[in-house]
C-alpha positions in Angstrom: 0.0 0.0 0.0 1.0 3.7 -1.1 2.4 5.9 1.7 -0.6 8.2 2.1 -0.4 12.1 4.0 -3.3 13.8 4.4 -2.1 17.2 3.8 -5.8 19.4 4.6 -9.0 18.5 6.0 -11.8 21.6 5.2 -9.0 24.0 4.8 -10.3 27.6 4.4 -7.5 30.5 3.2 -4.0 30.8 4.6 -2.1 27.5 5.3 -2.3 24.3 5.9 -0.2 22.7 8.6 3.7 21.6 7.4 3.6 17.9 7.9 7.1 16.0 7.9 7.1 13.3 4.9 9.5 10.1 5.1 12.9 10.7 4.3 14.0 8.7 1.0 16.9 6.3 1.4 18.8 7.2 -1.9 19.1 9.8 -4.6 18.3 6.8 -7.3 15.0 6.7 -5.6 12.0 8.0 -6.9 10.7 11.1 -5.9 7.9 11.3 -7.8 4.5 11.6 -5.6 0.5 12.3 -6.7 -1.3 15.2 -5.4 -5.2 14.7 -5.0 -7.2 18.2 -4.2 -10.8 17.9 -3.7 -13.8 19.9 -2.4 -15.3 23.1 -2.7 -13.3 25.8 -4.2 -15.4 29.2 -4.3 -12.8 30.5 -6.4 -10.0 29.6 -4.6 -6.7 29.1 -5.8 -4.6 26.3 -4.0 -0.6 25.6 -3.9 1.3 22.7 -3.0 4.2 24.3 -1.4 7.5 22.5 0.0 9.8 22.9 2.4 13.4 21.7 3.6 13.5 23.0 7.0 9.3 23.4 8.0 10.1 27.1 8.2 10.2 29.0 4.4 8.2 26.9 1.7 8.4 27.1 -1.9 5.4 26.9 -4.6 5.3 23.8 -6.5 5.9 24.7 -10.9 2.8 22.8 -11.8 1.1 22.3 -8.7 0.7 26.1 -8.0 -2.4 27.3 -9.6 -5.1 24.4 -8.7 -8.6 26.1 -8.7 -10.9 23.2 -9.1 -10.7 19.8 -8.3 -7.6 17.7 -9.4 -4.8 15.1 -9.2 -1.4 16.6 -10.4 1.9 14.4 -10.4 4.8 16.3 -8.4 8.1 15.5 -8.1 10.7 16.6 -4.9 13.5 15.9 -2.2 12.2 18.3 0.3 11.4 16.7 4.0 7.9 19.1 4.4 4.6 19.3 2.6 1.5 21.8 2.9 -0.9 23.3 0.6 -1.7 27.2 0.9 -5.4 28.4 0.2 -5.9 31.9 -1.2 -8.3 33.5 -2.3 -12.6 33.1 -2.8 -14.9 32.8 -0.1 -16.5 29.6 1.7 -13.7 27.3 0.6 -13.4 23.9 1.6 -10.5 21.8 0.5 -8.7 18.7 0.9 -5.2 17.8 0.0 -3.7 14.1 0.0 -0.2 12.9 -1.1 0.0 9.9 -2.1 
């Protein structure tokens, strides 16, 4: 079974919660990883951000401009995951990484 991180739960604007992913083993390791967004947008635009130290997180190139539901391959090294809500009103997302 697929190592599964529920990155947001009904998240509104602003962001989600860093969460610390497993460490991979060895550079020849894949780092490639599937990003499902669901729920109710009301305009909303959402961005899987990353981080190597939980403390200043990057956007995402290709994962940074989600405004409806989707499932977007991403590919990283970095140790932390969150998505970032902006924007709309009423919003209600969830984020899994799978």
């Amino acid at each position: 079974m697929a190592n599964e991180i529920r990155l947001a739960t009904a998240q509104a604007n602003g962001n989600s919660t860093g969460i610390e992913q497993q460490r991979f083993g060895s550079v020849d390791e894949s780092h490639l990883r599937t990003l499902f967004v669901d729920g109710t947008f009301g305009s909303a635009t959402v961005k899987f951000q990353i981080s190597i130290d939980n403390s200043t997180y990057f956007d995402v190139t290709g994962a940074d401009a989600i405004t409806a539901k989707a499932v977007v391959n991403v590919e990283f090294r970095a140790q932390y995951v969150r998505i970032n809500v902006a924007g709309g009103t009423g919003e209600s997302i969830d984020a899994w990484l799978i």
